[in-house]
C-alpha positions in Angstrom: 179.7 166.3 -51.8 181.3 169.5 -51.2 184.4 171.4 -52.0 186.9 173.2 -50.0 190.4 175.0 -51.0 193.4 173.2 -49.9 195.5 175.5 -47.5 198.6 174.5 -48.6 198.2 175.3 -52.6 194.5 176.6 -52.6 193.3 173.8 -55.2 189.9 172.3 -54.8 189.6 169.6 -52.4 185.7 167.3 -52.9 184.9 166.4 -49.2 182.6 163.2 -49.8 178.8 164.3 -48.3 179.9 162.0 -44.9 182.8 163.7 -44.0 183.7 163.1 -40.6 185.7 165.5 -38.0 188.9 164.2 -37.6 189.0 162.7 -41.1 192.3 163.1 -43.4 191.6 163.7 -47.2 194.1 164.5 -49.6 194.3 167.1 -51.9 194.8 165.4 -55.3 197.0 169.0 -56.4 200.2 169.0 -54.7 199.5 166.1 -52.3 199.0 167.3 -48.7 197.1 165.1 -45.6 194.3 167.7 -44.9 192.4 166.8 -41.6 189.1 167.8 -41.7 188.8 170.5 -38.5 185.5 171.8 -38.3 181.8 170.7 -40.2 179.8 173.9 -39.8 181.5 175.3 -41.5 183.9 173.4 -42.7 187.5 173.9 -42.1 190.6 172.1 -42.8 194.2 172.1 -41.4 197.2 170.1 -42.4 197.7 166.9 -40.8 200.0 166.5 -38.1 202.6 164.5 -39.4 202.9 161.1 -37.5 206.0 159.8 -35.8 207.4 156.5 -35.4 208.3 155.3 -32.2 210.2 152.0 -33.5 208.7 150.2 -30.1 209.7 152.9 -27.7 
């Protein structure tokens, strides 16, 4: 396990040891989807926020 600081609030965020790219974790602090953008090293963004498309 690692840790990273959450972008939005700068709060630790524990990546689990099998951290995948692509993956979302949260920060437990203020709440944000973090997607996990980069593994050496590693780098997080915020998660794009999905849409609904109510069957379109």
């Amino acid at each position: 396990m690692t840790d990273e600081a959450c972008i939005v609030c700068d709060a630790t965020v524990a990546l689990p040891a099998d951290v995948e790219l692509g993956e979302i974790v949260d920060c437990l602090t203020c709440g944000s989807e973090l997607e996990v953008t980069g593994i050496d090293p590693y780098a997080l963004e915020e998660a794009p926020e999905l849409e609904e498309d109510w069957g379109e």
